[in-house]
C-alpha positions in Angstrom: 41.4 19.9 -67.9 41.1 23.0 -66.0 42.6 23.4 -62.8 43.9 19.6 -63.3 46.0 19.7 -59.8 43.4 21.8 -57.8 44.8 24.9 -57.0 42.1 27.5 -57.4 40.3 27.8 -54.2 38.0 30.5 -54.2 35.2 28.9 -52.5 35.1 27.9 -48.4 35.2 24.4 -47.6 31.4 22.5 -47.1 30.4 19.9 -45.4 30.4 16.4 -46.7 26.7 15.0 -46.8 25.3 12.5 -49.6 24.2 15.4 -51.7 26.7 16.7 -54.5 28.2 20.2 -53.7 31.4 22.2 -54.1 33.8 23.1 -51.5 36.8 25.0 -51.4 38.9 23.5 -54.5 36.1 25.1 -56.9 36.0 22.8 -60.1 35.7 19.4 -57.5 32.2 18.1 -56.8 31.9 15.6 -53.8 29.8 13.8 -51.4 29.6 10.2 -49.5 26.8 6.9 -48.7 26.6 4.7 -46.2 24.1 4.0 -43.5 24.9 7.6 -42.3 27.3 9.9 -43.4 28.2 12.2 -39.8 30.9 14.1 -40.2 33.4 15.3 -43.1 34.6 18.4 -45.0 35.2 19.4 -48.5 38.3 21.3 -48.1 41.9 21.8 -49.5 44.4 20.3 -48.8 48.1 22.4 -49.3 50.8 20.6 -47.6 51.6 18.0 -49.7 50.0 15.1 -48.5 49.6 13.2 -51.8 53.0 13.5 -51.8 53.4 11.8 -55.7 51.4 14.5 -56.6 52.8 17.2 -59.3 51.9 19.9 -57.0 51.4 20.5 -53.2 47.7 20.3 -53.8 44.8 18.1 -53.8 41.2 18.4 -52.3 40.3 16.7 -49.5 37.7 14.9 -47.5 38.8 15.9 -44.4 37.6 14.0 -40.9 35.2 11.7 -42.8 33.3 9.4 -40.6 30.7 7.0 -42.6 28.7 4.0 -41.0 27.7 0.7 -42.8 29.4 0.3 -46.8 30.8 3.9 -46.8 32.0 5.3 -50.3 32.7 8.7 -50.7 32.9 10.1 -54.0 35.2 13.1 -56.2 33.5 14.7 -59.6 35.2 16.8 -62.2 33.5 17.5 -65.9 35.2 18.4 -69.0 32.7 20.8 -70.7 31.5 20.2 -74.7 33.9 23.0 -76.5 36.4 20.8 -74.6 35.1 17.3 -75.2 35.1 17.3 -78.9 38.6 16.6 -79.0 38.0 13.1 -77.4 34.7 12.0 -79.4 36.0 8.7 -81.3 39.2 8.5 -79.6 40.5 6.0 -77.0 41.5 7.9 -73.8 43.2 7.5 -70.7 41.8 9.1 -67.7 44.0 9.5 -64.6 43.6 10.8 -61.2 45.9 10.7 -58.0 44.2 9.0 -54.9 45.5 9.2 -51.4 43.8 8.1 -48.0 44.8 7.4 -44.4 42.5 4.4 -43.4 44.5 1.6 -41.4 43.8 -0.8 -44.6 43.8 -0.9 -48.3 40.5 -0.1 -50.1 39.3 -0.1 -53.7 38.6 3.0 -56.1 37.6 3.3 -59.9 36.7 5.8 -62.0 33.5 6.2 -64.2 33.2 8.3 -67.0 29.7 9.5 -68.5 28.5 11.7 -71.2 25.6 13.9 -70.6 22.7 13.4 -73.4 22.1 17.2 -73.5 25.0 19.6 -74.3 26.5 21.0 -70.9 23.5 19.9 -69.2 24.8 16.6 -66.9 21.3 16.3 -64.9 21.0 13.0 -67.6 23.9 11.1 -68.5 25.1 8.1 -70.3 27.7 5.9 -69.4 30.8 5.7 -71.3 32.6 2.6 -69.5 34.6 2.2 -65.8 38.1 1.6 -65.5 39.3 -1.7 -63.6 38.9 -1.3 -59.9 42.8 -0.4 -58.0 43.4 -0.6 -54.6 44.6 1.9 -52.6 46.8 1.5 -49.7 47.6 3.4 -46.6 48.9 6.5 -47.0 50.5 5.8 -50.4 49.8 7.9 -53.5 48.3 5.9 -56.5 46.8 6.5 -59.9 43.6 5.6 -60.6 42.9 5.0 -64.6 40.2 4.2 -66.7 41.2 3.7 -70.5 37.8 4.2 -72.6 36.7 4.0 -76.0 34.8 7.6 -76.0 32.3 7.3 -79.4 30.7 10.5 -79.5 31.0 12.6 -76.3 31.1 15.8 -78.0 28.0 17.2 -75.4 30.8 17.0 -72.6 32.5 14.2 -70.7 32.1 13.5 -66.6 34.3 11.9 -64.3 33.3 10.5 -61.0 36.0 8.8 -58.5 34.6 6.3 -56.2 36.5 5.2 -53.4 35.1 2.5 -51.4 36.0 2.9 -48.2 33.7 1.0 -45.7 32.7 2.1 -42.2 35.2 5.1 -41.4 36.2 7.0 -38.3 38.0 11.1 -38.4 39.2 9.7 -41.9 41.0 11.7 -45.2 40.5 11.1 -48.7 42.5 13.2 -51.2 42.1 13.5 -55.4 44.5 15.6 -57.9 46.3 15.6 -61.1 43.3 15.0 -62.5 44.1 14.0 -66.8 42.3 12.8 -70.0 45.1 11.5 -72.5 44.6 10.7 -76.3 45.4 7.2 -76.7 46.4 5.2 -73.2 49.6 6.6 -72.5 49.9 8.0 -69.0 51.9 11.4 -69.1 53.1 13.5 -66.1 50.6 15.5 -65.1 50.9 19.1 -67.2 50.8 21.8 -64.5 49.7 25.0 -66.0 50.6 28.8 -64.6 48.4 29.7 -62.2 47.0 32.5 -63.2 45.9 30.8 -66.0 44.1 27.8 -64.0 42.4 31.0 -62.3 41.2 32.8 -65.1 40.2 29.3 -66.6 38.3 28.8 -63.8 36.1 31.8 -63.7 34.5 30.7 -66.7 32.2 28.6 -64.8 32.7 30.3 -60.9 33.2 34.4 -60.1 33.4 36.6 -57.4 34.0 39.7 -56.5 36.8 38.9 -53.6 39.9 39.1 -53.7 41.6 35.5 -53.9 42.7 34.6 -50.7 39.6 35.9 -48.9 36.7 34.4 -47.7 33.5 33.9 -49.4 31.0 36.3 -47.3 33.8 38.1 -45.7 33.2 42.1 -44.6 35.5 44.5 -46.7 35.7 47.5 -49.4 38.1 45.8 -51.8 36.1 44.3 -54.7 32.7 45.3 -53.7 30.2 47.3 -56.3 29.5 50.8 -54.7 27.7 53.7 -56.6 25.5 56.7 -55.0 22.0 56.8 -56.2 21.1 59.4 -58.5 17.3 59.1 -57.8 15.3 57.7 -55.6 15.1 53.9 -56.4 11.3 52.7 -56.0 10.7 48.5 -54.5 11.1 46.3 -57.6 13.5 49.0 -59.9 16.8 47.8 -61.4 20.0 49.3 -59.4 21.4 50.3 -62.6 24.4 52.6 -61.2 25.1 49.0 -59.8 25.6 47.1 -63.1 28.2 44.4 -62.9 30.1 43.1 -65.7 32.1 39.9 -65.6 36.0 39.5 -65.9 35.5 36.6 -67.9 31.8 35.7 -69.5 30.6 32.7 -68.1 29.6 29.2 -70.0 26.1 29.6 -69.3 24.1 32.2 -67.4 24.9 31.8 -63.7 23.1 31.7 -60.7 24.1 34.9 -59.0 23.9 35.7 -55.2 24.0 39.0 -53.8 26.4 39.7 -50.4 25.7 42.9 -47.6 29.5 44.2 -47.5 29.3 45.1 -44.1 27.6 42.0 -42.4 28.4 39.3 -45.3 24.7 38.3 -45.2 23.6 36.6 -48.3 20.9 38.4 -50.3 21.2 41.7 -49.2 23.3 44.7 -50.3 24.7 47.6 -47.6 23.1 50.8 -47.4 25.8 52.8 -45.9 23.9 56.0 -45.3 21.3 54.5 -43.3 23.7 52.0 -41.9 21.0 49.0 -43.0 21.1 45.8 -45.0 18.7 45.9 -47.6 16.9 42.8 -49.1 18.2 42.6 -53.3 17.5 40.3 -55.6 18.6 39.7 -59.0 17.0 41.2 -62.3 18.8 41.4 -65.7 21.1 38.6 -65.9 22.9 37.1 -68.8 26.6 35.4 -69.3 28.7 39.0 -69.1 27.0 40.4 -65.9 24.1 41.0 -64.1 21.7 44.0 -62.5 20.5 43.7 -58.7 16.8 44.4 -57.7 15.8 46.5 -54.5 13.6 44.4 -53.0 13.3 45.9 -49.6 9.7 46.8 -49.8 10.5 50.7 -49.6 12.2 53.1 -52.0 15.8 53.8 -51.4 16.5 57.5 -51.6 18.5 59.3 -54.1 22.4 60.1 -53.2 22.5 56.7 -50.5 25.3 54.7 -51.1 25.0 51.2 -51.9 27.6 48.6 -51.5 27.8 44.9 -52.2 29.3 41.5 -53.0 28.3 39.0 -54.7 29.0 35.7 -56.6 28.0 34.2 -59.7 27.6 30.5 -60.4 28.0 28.5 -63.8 29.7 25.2 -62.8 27.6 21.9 -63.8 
Protein backbone atom coordinates (compact mmCIF):
# COMPACT_ATOMS: atom_id res chain seq x y z
CA UNK A 1 0.00 0.00 0.00
CA UNK A 2 1.26 3.43 -0.40
CA UNK A 3 2.28 5.38 2.44
CA UNK A 4 1.38 2.08 4.71
CA UNK A 5 2.80 3.82 8.04
CA UNK A 6 1.48 7.42 7.27
CA UNK A 7 4.29 9.55 6.84
CA UNK A 8 3.52 11.85 4.03
CA UNK A 9 1.84 14.88 5.33
CA UNK A 10 1.46 17.40 2.91
CA UNK A 11 -1.97 18.44 3.70
CA UNK A 12 -3.06 20.57 7.18
CA UNK A 13 -5.00 18.75 9.68
CA UNK A 14 -9.25 19.20 9.34
CA UNK A 15 -11.68 19.04 11.46
CA UNK A 16 -13.45 15.81 12.39
CA UNK A 17 -17.31 16.06 11.39
CA UNK A 18 -19.52 13.05 10.01
CA UNK A 19 -18.63 13.86 6.49
CA UNK A 20 -15.44 11.98 4.84
CA UNK A 21 -12.35 14.28 4.28
CA UNK A 22 -8.62 14.20 4.39
CA UNK A 23 -6.45 15.83 6.89
CA UNK A 24 -2.97 16.05 7.29
CA UNK A 25 -1.62 12.33 6.79
CA UNK A 26 -2.77 12.68 2.93
CA UNK A 27 -3.79 9.03 1.78
CA UNK A 28 -6.16 8.69 5.29
CA UNK A 29 -9.89 9.42 4.93
CA UNK A 30 -11.84 10.02 8.27
CA UNK A 31 -14.87 11.10 10.02
CA UNK A 32 -17.22 10.20 13.23
CA UNK A 33 -21.36 9.47 14.23
CA UNK A 34 -23.12 9.82 17.14
CA UNK A 35 -25.86 11.97 18.36
CA UNK A 36 -23.28 14.90 17.68
CA UNK A 37 -20.01 14.90 16.80
CA UNK A 38 -18.42 18.52 18.62
CA UNK A 39 -15.03 18.55 18.47
CA UNK A 40 -12.02 16.48 16.87
CA UNK A 41 -9.08 16.85 14.40
CA UNK A 42 -7.68 14.94 11.67
CA UNK A 43 -4.06 15.43 12.27
CA UNK A 44 -0.63 13.55 12.65
CA UNK A 45 0.56 12.21 15.04
CA UNK A 46 4.79 11.97 15.24
CA UNK A 47 5.86 11.01 18.65
CA UNK A 48 5.29 7.66 18.80
CA UNK A 49 2.28 7.08 20.49
CA UNK A 50 1.29 3.77 18.85
CA UNK A 51 4.25 2.81 20.25
CA UNK A 52 4.09 -1.11 18.46
CA UNK A 53 4.07 0.74 15.51
CA UNK A 54 6.99 0.18 12.77
CA UNK A 55 7.41 3.85 12.59
CA UNK A 56 6.97 6.98 14.80
CA UNK A 57 3.82 7.76 12.86
CA UNK A 58 0.19 7.25 12.68
CA UNK A 59 -2.80 9.65 12.02
CA UNK A 60 -4.74 10.71 14.59
CA UNK A 61 -8.10 11.82 15.82
CA UNK A 62 -7.03 14.22 18.01
CA UNK A 63 -9.52 15.76 21.04
CA UNK A 64 -12.54 13.75 19.79
CA UNK A 65 -15.59 14.38 21.71
CA UNK A 66 -18.79 12.39 20.40
CA UNK A 67 -22.29 12.20 22.23
CA UNK A 68 -24.80 9.14 22.24
CA UNK A 69 -23.14 5.60 20.30
CA UNK A 70 -19.96 7.48 19.04
CA UNK A 71 -17.81 5.57 16.22
CA UNK A 72 -15.28 7.36 14.51
CA UNK A 73 -13.98 5.86 11.46
CA UNK A 74 -10.22 5.62 9.28
CA UNK A 75 -10.37 4.96 5.28
CA UNK A 76 -7.50 3.97 2.97
CA UNK A 77 -8.13 2.47 -0.84
CA UNK A 78 -5.83 0.39 -2.80
CA UNK A 79 -6.41 1.69 -6.42
CA UNK A 80 -7.34 -1.05 -9.49
CA UNK A 81 -3.59 -1.23 -11.18
CA UNK A 82 -2.86 -2.22 -7.58
CA UNK A 83 -5.80 -4.51 -6.75
CA UNK A 84 -5.36 -6.98 -9.40
CA UNK A 85 -2.86 -8.71 -7.58
CA UNK A 86 -5.44 -9.71 -4.86
CA UNK A 87 -8.59 -10.64 -7.23
CA UNK A 88 -9.12 -14.47 -6.30
CA UNK A 89 -6.79 -14.62 -3.54
CA UNK A 90 -7.34 -14.87 0.24
CA UNK A 91 -5.91 -11.83 2.08
CA UNK A 92 -4.99 -10.61 5.22
CA UNK A 93 -5.58 -7.03 5.99
CA UNK A 94 -3.96 -5.43 9.05
CA UNK A 95 -3.97 -2.10 10.64
CA UNK A 96 -2.49 -0.80 14.06
CA UNK A 97 -5.15 0.79 16.35
CA UNK A 98 -4.32 2.83 19.45
CA UNK A 99 -6.76 4.98 21.66
CA UNK A 100 -6.71 6.65 25.16
CA UNK A 101 -10.36 6.13 26.37
CA UNK A 102 -10.49 4.95 30.22
CA UNK A 103 -11.98 1.45 28.80
CA UNK A 104 -11.64 -1.16 26.20
CA UNK A 105 -13.74 -0.67 22.97
CA UNK A 106 -14.37 -2.69 19.90
CA UNK A 107 -12.94 -2.07 16.24
CA UNK A 108 -13.16 -4.11 12.87
CA UNK A 109 -12.30 -3.56 9.59
CA UNK A 110 -14.55 -3.77 6.32
CA UNK A 111 -13.27 -4.15 3.13
CA UNK A 112 -15.33 -3.27 -0.20
CA UNK A 113 -14.81 -3.21 -3.82
CA UNK A 114 -16.03 -0.37 -5.86
CA UNK A 115 -18.44 -1.65 -8.90
CA UNK A 116 -16.89 1.00 -11.27
CA UNK A 117 -13.06 1.05 -11.72
CA UNK A 118 -11.41 3.77 -9.33
CA UNK A 119 -14.73 5.17 -8.90
CA UNK A 120 -15.68 4.21 -4.95
CA UNK A 121 -18.96 6.47 -4.85
CA UNK A 122 -20.74 2.66 -5.24
CA UNK A 123 -19.31 -0.19 -3.57
CA UNK A 124 -19.67 -3.79 -2.83
CA UNK A 125 -18.85 -5.54 0.15
CA UNK A 126 -16.18 -7.91 0.25
CA UNK A 127 -16.63 -9.36 3.99
CA UNK A 128 -15.61 -7.82 7.80
CA UNK A 129 -13.09 -9.16 9.86
CA UNK A 130 -14.03 -10.49 13.47
CA UNK A 131 -14.56 -7.54 15.81
CA UNK A 132 -11.08 -6.97 18.43
CA UNK A 133 -11.07 -5.08 21.31
CA UNK A 134 -8.94 -2.44 21.94
CA UNK A 135 -7.69 -1.55 25.26
CA UNK A 136 -6.34 1.57 26.88
CA UNK A 137 -3.48 2.90 25.58
CA UNK A 138 -2.24 -0.45 24.13
CA UNK A 139 -1.25 -0.93 20.56
CA UNK A 140 -3.30 -3.71 18.68
CA UNK A 141 -3.79 -5.12 15.22
CA UNK A 142 -6.89 -5.15 13.77
CA UNK A 143 -7.35 -7.95 10.89
CA UNK A 144 -9.74 -9.07 8.56
CA UNK A 145 -8.76 -12.25 6.48
CA UNK A 146 -11.08 -12.20 3.24
CA UNK A 147 -11.70 -14.29 0.37
CA UNK A 148 -11.31 -11.27 -2.43
CA UNK A 149 -13.10 -12.88 -5.81
CA UNK A 150 -12.78 -10.34 -8.25
CA UNK A 151 -11.68 -6.95 -6.93
CA UNK A 152 -9.69 -6.00 -9.73
CA UNK A 153 -11.73 -2.31 -9.99
CA UNK A 154 -9.84 -1.46 -6.55
CA UNK A 155 -10.19 -2.55 -3.03
CA UNK A 156 -11.38 -0.09 0.18
CA UNK A 157 -10.74 -0.35 3.65
CA UNK A 158 -12.67 1.25 6.36
CA UNK A 159 -11.57 0.96 10.22
CA UNK A 160 -14.41 1.37 12.57
CA UNK A 161 -13.78 1.86 16.04
CA UNK A 162 -16.67 1.99 18.32
CA UNK A 163 -16.01 4.12 20.83
CA UNK A 164 -19.27 5.35 22.57
CA UNK A 165 -19.86 8.74 24.11
CA UNK A 166 -16.23 10.40 24.26
CA UNK A 167 -14.79 13.40 25.98
CA UNK A 168 -10.97 15.37 24.53
CA UNK A 169 -10.38 11.66 23.27
CA UNK A 170 -7.43 10.16 20.59
CA UNK A 171 -7.83 7.60 18.21
CA UNK A 172 -4.66 6.63 16.16
CA UNK A 173 -4.39 4.09 12.80
CA UNK A 174 -0.89 2.95 10.89
CA UNK A 175 0.94 0.15 9.36
CA UNK A 176 -1.80 -0.17 7.36
CA UNK A 177 -1.11 -4.05 5.13
CA UNK A 178 -2.87 -6.37 2.57
CA UNK A 179 -1.06 -9.86 2.70
CA UNK A 180 -1.43 -12.75 0.21
CA UNK A 181 -2.62 -15.59 2.02
CA UNK A 182 -3.32 -14.91 6.09
CA UNK A 183 0.05 -14.57 7.24
CA UNK A 184 0.68 -11.36 9.21
CA UNK A 185 4.19 -9.91 8.32
CA UNK A 186 5.99 -6.91 9.89
CA UNK A 187 4.94 -4.08 8.45
CA UNK A 188 7.35 -3.28 5.20
CA UNK A 189 8.41 0.42 5.67
CA UNK A 190 9.39 1.80 2.42
CA UNK A 191 12.14 4.93 1.83
CA UNK A 192 10.51 7.92 2.13
CA UNK A 193 10.98 9.54 -0.62
CA UNK A 194 9.43 6.89 -2.34
CA UNK A 195 6.10 6.94 -0.10
CA UNK A 196 6.23 10.77 -1.26
CA UNK A 197 6.57 10.37 -4.78
CA UNK A 198 4.04 7.41 -4.49
CA UNK A 199 1.82 9.64 -3.00
CA UNK A 200 1.64 12.41 -5.49
CA UNK A 201 0.01 10.24 -7.86
CA UNK A 202 -3.26 10.90 -6.41
CA UNK A 203 -2.34 14.51 -4.20
CA UNK A 204 0.27 17.59 -5.53
CA UNK A 205 1.27 20.74 -4.67
CA UNK A 206 3.42 23.19 -5.33
CA UNK A 207 4.94 23.65 -1.58
CA UNK A 208 7.65 22.68 -0.35
CA UNK A 209 7.15 19.59 2.14
CA UNK A 210 7.13 20.84 5.46
CA UNK A 211 5.09 23.96 4.69
CA UNK A 212 1.79 24.72 5.02
CA UNK A 213 -1.03 24.40 2.64
CA UNK A 214 -1.99 28.15 1.79
CA UNK A 215 1.15 29.47 3.25
CA UNK A 216 2.75 33.08 1.67
CA UNK A 217 6.18 32.43 0.01
CA UNK A 218 8.28 32.52 -3.46
CA UNK A 219 9.61 28.96 -3.28
CA UNK A 220 7.48 26.64 -5.49
CA UNK A 221 5.12 29.19 -6.84
CA UNK A 222 4.35 29.57 -10.85
CA UNK A 223 5.55 33.19 -11.81
CA UNK A 224 5.88 34.38 -15.47
CA UNK A 225 5.52 38.18 -16.87
CA UNK A 226 2.81 38.61 -19.35
CA UNK A 227 3.73 39.08 -22.83
CA UNK A 228 0.37 40.60 -23.82
CA UNK A 229 -2.29 41.88 -22.42
CA UNK A 230 -4.50 38.90 -21.13
CA UNK A 231 -8.35 39.68 -21.92
CA UNK A 232 -11.26 38.14 -18.86
CA UNK A 233 -11.85 34.47 -19.80
CA UNK A 234 -8.07 33.86 -21.80
CA UNK A 235 -5.89 30.97 -20.81
CA UNK A 236 -2.61 32.25 -18.74
CA UNK A 237 -0.58 30.22 -20.92
CA UNK A 238 3.04 31.68 -19.73
CA UNK A 239 1.50 29.99 -16.55
CA UNK A 240 1.20 26.38 -17.76
CA UNK A 241 1.85 23.86 -15.05
CA UNK A 242 3.08 20.50 -15.50
CA UNK A 243 2.99 17.80 -12.94
CA UNK A 244 6.02 16.05 -11.15
CA UNK A 245 4.25 12.89 -11.36
CA UNK A 246 0.83 12.51 -13.67
CA UNK A 247 -1.94 11.87 -11.61
CA UNK A 248 -4.48 8.67 -11.58
CA UNK A 249 -7.24 10.60 -12.92
CA UNK A 250 -7.65 14.31 -13.73
CA UNK A 251 -7.66 16.26 -10.48
CA UNK A 252 -9.49 18.81 -9.04
CA UNK A 253 -7.19 21.73 -9.04
CA UNK A 254 -7.36 24.88 -6.78
CA UNK A 255 -5.56 27.93 -7.47
CA UNK A 256 -3.58 29.91 -4.29
CA UNK A 257 -2.70 34.06 -4.24
CA UNK A 258 1.16 33.73 -3.11
CA UNK A 259 1.02 36.70 -1.21
CA UNK A 260 -2.24 36.40 0.82
CA UNK A 261 -2.74 32.42 0.46
CA UNK A 262 -6.33 33.09 -0.58
CA UNK A 263 -7.80 30.24 -2.43
CA UNK A 264 -8.87 30.95 -5.94
CA UNK A 265 -6.87 33.78 -6.79
CA UNK A 266 -3.40 34.27 -8.22
CA UNK A 267 -0.99 37.53 -7.16
CA UNK A 268 -0.53 40.29 -9.35
CA UNK A 269 2.58 41.70 -8.09
CA UNK A 270 2.69 44.79 -10.24
CA UNK A 271 -0.48 46.13 -9.14
CA UNK A 272 -0.04 44.60 -5.74
CA UNK A 273 -3.80 42.83 -6.14
CA UNK A 274 -5.23 39.28 -5.90
CA UNK A 275 -6.90 38.47 -8.97
CA UNK A 276 -9.96 35.99 -9.21
CA UNK A 277 -8.41 32.61 -11.57
CA UNK A 278 -9.99 29.79 -12.38
CA UNK A 279 -9.08 26.73 -14.04
CA UNK A 280 -9.20 26.03 -17.92
CA UNK A 281 -7.21 23.24 -19.70
CA UNK A 282 -6.82 20.51 -17.37
CA UNK A 283 -5.82 16.95 -17.84
CA UNK A 284 -3.60 14.16 -15.67
CA UNK A 285 0.05 16.00 -16.45
CA UNK A 286 -0.96 19.67 -15.61
CA UNK A 287 -3.19 22.21 -15.98
CA UNK A 288 -3.75 26.11 -17.49
CA UNK A 289 -5.30 28.85 -15.06
CA UNK A 290 -8.09 31.23 -16.33
CA UNK A 291 -8.19 35.20 -15.53
CA UNK A 292 -11.27 35.53 -14.32
CA UNK A 293 -11.08 38.92 -12.78
CA UNK A 294 -13.58 40.56 -14.98
CA UNK A 295 -10.76 43.04 -16.53
CA UNK A 296 -7.84 42.35 -18.83
CA UNK A 297 -4.53 41.99 -17.13
CA UNK A 298 -1.86 44.03 -18.84
CA UNK A 299 1.02 42.89 -20.80
CA UNK A 300 4.58 42.73 -18.78
CA UNK A 301 2.50 42.21 -15.02
CA UNK A 302 3.85 39.62 -13.10
CA UNK A 303 1.71 36.90 -12.05
CA UNK A 304 2.37 34.57 -9.17
CA UNK A 305 0.63 31.65 -7.72
CA UNK A 306 0.11 28.31 -5.77
CA UNK A 307 -1.84 25.86 -6.24
CA UNK A 308 -2.94 22.26 -5.55
CA UNK A 309 -4.19 19.46 -7.39
CA UNK A 310 -6.49 16.70 -6.18
CA UNK A 311 -6.91 12.93 -7.50
CA UNK A 312 -7.36 10.91 -4.21
CA UNK A 313 -10.82 8.78 -4.24
Amino acid sequence: MVDPCCRVAQGLAATLSTSRQYGAVDLVQCWASGTAVSAGSIAQDTAYTNAGAATAYSCKLSGVTITGTGKVFFRRWIESRDAIALKNRTVLFSVLGFQDTSSNINAFLTINKPTAQDNFASVTAIGTGAVVSVSPNTTTAITAALSMGDCSNGVEIILEMDCGAVTAKDFYATDWQACINTLSQTCLVPRFKHDFASTMRYYERSWDYGTATGATGFIGQRTTHLVVTMANGNGLNEMDVQYRVPKIAIPTVTLYSEATGTPGKIRDVSTGTDLTATVGVNGQGGFEPVNASGGSIAAGDLLRMHWTADARF
